[in-house]
PAZAPA-4460 file (N, C-alpha, C; in steps of 0.05 Angstrom, whole numbers, plus 32768, in hexadecimal, padded with zeros to 4 digits):
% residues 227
    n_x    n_y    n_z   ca_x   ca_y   ca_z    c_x    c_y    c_z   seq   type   mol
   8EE6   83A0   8491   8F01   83A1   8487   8F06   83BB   8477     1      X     A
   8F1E   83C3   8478   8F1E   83DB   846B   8F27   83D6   8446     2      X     A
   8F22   83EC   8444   8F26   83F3   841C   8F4A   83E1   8413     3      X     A
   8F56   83F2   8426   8F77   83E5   8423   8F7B   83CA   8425     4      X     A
   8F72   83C9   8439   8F6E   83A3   8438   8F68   8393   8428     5      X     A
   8F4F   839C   8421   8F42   838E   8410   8F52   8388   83F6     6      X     A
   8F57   83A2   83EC   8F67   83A9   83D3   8F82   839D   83D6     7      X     A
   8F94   8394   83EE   8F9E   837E   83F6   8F9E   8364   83EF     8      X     A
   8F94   8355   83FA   8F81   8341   83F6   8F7C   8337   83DC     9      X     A
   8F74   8349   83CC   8F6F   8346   83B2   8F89   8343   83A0    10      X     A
   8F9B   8353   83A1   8FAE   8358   839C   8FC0   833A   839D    11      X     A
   8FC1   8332   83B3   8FCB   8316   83B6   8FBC   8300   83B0    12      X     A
   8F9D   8305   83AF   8F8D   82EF   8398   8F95   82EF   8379    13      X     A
   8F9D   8303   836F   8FA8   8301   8359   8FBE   82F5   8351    14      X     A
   8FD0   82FC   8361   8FEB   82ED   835A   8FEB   82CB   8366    15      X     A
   8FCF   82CA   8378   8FD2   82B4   837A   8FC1   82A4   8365    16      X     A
   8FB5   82B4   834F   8FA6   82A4   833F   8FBB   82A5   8329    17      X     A
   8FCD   82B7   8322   8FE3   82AD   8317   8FF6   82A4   831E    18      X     A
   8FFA   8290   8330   9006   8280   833B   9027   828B   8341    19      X     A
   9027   82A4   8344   903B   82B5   8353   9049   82AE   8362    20      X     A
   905B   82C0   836E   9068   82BC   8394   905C   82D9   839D    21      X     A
   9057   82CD   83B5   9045   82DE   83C6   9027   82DE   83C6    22      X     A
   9020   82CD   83B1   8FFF   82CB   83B0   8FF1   82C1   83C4    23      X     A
   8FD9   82C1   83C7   8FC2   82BA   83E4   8FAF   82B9   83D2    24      X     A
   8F9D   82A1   83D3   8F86   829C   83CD   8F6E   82B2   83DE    25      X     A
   8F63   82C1   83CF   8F50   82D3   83E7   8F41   82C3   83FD    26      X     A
   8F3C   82CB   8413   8F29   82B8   8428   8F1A   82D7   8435    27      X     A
   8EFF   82E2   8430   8EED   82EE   8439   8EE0   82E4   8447    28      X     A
   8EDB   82CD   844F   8EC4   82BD   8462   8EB0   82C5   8472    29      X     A
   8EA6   82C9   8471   8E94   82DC   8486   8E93   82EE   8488    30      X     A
   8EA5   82FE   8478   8EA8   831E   8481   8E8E   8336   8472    31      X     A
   8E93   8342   847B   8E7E   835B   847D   8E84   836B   8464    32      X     A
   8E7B   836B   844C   8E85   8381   842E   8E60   8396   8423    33      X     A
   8E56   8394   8432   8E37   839D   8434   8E37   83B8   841A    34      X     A
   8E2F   83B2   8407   8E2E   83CE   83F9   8E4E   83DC   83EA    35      X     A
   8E5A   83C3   83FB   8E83   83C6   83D8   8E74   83CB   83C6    36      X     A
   8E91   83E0   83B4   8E8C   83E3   8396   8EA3   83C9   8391    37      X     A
   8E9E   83B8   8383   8EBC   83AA   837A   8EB3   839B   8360    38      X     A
   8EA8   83B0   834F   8EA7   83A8   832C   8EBB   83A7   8326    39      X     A
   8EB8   8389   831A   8EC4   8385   8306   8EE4   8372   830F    40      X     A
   8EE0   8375   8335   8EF3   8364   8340   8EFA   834B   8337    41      X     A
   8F13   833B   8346   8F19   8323   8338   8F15   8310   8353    42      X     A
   8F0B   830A   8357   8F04   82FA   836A   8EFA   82D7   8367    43      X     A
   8F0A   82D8   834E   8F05   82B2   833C   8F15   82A7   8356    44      X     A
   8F03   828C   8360   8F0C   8276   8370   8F12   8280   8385    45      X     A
   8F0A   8294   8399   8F0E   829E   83B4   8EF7   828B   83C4    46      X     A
   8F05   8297   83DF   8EEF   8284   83FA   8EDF   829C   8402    47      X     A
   8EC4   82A1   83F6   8EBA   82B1   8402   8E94   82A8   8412    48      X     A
   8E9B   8294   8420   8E89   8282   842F   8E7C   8297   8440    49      X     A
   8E60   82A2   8444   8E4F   82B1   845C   8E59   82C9   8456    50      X     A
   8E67   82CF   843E   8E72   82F4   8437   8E59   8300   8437    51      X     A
   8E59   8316   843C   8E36   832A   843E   8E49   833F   8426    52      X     A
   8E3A   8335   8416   8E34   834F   83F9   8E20   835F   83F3    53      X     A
   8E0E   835C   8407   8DF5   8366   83FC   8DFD   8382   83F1    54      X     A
   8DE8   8388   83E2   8DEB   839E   83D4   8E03   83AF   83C3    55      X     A
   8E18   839B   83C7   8E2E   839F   83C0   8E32   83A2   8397    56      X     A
   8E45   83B3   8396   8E43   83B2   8379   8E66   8398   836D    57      X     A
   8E54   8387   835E   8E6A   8376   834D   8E60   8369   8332    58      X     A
   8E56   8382   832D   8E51   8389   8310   8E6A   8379   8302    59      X     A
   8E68   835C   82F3   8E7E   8359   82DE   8E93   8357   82E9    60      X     A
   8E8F   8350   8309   8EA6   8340   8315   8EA9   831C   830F    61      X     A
   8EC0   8319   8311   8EC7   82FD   830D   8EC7   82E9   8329    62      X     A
   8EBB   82DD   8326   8EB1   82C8   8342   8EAF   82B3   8336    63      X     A
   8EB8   82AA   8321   8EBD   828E   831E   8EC4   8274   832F    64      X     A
   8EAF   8263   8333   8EC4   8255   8344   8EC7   8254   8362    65      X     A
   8EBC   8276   8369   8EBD   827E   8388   8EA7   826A   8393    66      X     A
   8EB2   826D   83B4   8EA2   8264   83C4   8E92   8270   83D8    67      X     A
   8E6E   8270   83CB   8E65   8283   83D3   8E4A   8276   83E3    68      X     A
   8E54   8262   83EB   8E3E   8253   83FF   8E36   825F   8419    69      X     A
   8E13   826E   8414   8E12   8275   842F   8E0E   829A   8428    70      X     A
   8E23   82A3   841C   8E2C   82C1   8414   8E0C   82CF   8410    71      X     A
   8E0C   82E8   841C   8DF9   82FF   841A   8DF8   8307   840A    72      X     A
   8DF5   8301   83F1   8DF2   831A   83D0   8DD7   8328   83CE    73      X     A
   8DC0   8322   83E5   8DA8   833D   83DF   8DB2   834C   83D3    74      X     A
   8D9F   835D   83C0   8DA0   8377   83B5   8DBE   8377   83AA    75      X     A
   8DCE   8371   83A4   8DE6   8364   839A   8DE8   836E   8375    76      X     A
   8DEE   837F   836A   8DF4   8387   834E   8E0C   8373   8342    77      X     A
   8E04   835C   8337   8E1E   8348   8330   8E13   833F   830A    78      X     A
   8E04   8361   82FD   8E04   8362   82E2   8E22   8357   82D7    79      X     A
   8E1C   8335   82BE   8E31   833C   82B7   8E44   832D   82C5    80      X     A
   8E3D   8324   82E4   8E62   831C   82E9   8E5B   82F9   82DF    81      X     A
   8E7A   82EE   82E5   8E7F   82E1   82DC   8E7F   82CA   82F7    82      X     A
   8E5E   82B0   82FF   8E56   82A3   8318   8E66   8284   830A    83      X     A
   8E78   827F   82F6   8E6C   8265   82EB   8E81   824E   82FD    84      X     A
   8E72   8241   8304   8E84   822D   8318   8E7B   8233   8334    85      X     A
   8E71   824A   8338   8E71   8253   8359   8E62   8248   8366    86      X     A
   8E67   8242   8385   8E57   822C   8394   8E3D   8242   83A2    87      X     A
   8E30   8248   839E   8E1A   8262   83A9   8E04   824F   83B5    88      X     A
   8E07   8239   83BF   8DF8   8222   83CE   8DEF   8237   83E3    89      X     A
   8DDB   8239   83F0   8DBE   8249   8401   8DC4   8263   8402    90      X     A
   8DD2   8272   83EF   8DD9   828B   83EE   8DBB   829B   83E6    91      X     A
   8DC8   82B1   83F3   8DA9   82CC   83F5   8DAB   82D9   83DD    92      X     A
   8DA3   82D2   83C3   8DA6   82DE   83A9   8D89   82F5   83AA    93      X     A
   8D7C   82F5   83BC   8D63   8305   83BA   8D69   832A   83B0    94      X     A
   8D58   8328   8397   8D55   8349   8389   8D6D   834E   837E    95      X     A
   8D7A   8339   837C   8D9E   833F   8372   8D9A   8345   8352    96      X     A
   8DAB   8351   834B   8DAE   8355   8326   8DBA   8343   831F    97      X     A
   8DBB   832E   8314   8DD5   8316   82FE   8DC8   8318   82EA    98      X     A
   8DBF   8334   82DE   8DAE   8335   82BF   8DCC   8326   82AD    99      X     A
   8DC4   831B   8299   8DDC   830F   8289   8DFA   8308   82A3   100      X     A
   8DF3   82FB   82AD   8E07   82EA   82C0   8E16   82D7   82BC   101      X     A
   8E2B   82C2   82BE   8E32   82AA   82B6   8E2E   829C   82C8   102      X     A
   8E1D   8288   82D1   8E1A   8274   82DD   8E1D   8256   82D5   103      X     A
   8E25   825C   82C6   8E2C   8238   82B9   8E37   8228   82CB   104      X     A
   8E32   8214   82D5   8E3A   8201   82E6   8E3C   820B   8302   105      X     A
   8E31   8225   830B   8E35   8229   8321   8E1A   8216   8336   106      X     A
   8E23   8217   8353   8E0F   820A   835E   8DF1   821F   8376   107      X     A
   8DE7   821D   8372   8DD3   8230   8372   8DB5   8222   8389   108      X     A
   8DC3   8214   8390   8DAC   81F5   83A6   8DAA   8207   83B8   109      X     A
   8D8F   8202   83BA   8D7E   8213   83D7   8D8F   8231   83D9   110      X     A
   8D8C   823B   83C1   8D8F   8256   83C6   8D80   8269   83BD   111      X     A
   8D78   8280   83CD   8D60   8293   83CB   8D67   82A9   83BD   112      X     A
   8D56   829F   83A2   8D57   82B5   8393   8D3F   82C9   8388   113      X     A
   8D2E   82CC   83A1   8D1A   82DA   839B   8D1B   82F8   8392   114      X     A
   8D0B   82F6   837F   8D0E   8317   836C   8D23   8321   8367   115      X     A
   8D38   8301   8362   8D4D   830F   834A   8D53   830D   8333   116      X     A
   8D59   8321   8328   8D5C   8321   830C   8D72   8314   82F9   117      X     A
   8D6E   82FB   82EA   8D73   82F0   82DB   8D72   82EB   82C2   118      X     A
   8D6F   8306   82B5   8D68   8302   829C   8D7F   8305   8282   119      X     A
   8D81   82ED   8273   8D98   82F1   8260   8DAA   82DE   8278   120      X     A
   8DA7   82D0   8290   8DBB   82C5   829B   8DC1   82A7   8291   121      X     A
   8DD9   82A3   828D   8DE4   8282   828A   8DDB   826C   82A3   122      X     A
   8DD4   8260   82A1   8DCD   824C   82B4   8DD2   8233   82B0   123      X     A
   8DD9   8225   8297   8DE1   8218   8294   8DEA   8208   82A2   124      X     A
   8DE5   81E6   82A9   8DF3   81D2   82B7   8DF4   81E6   82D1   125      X     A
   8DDC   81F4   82DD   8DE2   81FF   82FC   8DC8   81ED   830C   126      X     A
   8DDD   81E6   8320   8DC9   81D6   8334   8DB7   81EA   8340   127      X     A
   8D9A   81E2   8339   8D83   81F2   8343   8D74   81E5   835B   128      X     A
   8D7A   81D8   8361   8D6D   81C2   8375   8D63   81D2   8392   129      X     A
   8D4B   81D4   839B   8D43   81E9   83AA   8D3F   8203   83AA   130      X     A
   8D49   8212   8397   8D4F   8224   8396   8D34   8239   8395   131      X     A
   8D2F   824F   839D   8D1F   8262   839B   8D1C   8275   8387   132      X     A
   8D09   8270   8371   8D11   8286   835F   8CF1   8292   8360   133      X     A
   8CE4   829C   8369   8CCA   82A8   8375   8CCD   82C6   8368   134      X     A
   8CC5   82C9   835A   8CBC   82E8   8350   8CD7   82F6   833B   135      X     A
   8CE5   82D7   8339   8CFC   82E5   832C   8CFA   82E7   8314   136      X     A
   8D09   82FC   82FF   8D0C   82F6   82E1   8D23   82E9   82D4   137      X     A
   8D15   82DF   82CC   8D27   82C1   82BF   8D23   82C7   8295   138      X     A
   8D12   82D7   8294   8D11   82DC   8273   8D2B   82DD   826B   139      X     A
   8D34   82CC   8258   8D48   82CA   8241   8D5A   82B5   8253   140      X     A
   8D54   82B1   826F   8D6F   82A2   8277   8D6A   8282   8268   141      X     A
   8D82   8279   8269   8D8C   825E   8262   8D8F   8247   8272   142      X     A
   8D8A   8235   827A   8D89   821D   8286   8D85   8202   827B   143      X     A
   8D9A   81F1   8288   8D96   81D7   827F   8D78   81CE   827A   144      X     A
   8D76   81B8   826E   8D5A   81AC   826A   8D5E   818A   8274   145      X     A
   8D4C   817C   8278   8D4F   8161   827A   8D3C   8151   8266   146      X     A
   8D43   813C   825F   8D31   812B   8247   8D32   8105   824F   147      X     A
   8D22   8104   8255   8D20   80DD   825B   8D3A   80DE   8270   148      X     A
   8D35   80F2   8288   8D41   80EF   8299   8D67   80F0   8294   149      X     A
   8D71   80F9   827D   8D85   80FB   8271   8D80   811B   8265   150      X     A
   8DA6   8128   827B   8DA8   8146   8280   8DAB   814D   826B   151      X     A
   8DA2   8162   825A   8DB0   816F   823E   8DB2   8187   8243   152      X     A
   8DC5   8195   8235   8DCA   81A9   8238   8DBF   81BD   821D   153      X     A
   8DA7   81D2   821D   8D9E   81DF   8205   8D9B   81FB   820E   154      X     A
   8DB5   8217   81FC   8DB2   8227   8208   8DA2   8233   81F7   155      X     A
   8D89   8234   8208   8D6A   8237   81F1   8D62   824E   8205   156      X     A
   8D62   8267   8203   8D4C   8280   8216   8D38   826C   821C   157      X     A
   8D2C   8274   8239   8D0C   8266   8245   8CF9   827A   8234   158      X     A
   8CE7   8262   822F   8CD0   8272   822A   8CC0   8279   823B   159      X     A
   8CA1   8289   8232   8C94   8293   8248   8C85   8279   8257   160      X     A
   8C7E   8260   8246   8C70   824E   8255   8C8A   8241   8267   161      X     A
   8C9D   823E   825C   8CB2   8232   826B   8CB7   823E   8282   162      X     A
   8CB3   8259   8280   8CBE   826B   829A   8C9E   8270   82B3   163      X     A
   8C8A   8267   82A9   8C75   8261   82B8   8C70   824B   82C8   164      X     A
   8C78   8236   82B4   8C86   8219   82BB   8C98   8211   82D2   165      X     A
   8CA5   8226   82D6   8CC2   8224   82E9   8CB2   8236   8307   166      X     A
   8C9A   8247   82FD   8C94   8257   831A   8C84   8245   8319   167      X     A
   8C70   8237   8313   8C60   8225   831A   8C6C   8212   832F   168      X     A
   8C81   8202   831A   8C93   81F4   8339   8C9C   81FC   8353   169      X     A
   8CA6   821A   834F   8CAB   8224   8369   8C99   8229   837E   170      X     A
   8C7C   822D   836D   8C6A   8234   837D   8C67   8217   838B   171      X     A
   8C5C   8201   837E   8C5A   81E5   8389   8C65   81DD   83A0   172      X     A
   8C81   81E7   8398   8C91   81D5   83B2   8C89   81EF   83CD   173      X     A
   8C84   8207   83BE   8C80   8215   83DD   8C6B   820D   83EA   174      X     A
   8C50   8206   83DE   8C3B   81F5   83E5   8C3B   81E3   83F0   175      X     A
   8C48   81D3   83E7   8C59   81AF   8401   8C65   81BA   8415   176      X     A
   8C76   81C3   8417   8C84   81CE   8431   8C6C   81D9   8440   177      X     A
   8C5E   81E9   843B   8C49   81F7   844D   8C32   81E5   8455   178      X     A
   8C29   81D1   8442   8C1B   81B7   8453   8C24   81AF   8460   179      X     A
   8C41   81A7   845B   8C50   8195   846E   8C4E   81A6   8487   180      X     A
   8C56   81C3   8491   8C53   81D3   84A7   8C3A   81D7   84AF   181      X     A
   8C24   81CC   849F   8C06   81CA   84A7   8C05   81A9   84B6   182      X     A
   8C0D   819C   84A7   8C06   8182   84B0   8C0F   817F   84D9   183      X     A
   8C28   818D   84D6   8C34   818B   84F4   8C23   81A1   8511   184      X     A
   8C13   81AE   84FF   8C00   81C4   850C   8BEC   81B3   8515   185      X     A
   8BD3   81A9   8504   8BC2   819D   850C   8BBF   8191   8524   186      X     A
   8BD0   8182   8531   8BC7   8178   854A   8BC8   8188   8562   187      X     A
   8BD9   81A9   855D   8BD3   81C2   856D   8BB5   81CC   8567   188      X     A
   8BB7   81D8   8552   8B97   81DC   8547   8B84   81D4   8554   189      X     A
   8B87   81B3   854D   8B76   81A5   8562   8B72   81B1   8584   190      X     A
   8B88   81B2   858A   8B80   81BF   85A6   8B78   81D4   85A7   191      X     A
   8B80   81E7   8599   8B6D   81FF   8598   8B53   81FE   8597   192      X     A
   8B4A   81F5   857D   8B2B   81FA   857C   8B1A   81EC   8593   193      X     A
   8B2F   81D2   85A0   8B21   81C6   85BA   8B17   81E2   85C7   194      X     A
   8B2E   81EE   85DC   8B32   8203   85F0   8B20   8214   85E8   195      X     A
   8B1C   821D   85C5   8B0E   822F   85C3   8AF5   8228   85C7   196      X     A
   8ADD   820F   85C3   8ACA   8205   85C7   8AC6   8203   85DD   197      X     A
   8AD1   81FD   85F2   8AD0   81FA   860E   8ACA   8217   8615   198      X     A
   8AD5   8226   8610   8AD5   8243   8620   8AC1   824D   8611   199      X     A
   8AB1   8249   85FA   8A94   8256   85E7   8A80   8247   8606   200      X     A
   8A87   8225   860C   8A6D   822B   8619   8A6D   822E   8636   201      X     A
   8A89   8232   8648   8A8B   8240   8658   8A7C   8256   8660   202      X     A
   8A7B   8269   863E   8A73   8282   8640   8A54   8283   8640   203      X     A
   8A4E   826B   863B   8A2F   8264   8638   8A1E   8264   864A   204      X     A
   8A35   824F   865E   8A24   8253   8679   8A2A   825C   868A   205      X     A
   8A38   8273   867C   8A38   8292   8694   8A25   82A6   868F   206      X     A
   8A17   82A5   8677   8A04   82AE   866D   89EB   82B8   8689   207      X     A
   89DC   82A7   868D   89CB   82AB   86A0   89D4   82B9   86BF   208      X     A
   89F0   82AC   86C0   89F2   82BB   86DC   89F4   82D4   86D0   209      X     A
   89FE   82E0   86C1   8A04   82F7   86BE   89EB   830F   86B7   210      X     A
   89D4   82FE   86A7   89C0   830C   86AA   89B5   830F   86C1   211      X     A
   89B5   8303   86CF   89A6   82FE   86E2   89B1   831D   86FC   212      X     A
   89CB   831B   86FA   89DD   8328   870E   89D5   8349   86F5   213      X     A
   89CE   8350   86E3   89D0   8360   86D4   89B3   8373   86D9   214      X     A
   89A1   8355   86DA   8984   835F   86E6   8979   836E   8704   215      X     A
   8994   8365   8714   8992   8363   872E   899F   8383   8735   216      X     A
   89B4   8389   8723   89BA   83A9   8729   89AD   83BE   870D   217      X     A
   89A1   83B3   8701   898F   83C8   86F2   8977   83CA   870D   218      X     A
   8969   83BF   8716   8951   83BB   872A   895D   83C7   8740   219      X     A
   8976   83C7   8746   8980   83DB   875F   897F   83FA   874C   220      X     A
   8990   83FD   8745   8992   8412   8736   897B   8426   8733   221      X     A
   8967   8415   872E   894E   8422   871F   893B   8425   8742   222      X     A
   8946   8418   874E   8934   8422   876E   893D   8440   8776   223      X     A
   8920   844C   8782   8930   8465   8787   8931   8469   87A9   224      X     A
   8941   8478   87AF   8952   847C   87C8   8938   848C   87D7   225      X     A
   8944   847A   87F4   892B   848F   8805   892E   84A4   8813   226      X     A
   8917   84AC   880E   8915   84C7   880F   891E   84D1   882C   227      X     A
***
């Protein structure tokens, strides 16, 4: 899409978030924005389902609310903006910046956020359920807690055992999943090391013929030609 458009688009997301004439709710859906500058945009409550941001800058943009289920934000600079409400359900948060982010209440289920940076981020009341946080920094961020199975909300920085606590789990559940993809192997396996056992003593009792045929042209070899 081009720059004009876009800046279009936007233009009429505004007036449609002030409930104007002429306003349009934004709808990006799928589209291609790979490496946009759009700090500091207003993009509260747009449809931006399977949008590719990667690398894109939205530094202290407003996405409140948006719908970002699915959306490409790799490598994604979103220091600062404002996620809280946003549906980011199996979104690619991987290496992204949300250093001091708002995520409060946003939903965040089965989404991959490996080696991104989260530090100083709101999390509060954010559905984490699945989610991938593998090598990420999470120092100073905030997140709900649970007590006798009853949600509370304490915006208390993680500590360092807390934040070891939380990779420990991630690591766990990566461990179950990978037995589970072991458990469905085994009865292949099984055939393997059959085939492979079979063919060790195949090779066994080719052994002798082969010496034998080995002996038979060294002894030619070694005869000499007449004269």
């Amino acid at each position: 899409m081009q720059a004009y458009k876009l800046r279009a688009i936007l233009a009429k997301h505004a007036l449609w978030l002030r409930g104007e004439k002429g306003g349009e709710q934004a709808s990006l859906k799928g589209l291609d924005f790979q490496g946009v500058g759009l700090p500091g945009a207003n993009l509260q409550g747009a449809i931006l389902q399977g949008v590719n941001f990667a690398g894109a800058n939205l530094r202290r943009a407003n996405l409140e609310g948006a719908d970002l289920k699915g959306a490409s934000l790799g490598g994604a600079d979103l220091g600062g903006a404002n996620l809280e409400g946003a549906d980011l359900e199996g979104a690619d948060l991987g290496g992204a910046n949300l250093k001091t982010a708002h995520l409060e209440g946003a939903n965040l289920k089965g989404a991959y956020c490996w080696r991104a940076n989260l530090e100083g981020a709101n999390l509060m009341d954010a559905v984490l359920e699945g989610a991938d946080f593998t090598n990420a920094r999470l120092e100073g961020a905030r997140m709900s807690k649970q007590k006798n199975s009853t949600t509370t909300t304490q915006e208390t920085p993680m500590s360092n055992s807390q934040l070891e606590s939380l990779r420990t789990d991630i690591e766990i559940q990566k461990l179950a999943l990978e037995l589970e993809m072991l458990k469905g192997q085994i009865g292949h396996m099984g055939q393997v090391r059959t085939l492979q056992v079979e063919l060790l003593r195949a090779a066994v009792d080719l052994v002798p013929d082969i010496k034998a045929l080995a002996q038979g042209m060294l002894k030619k070899a070694s005869k000499k030609p007449d004269a």
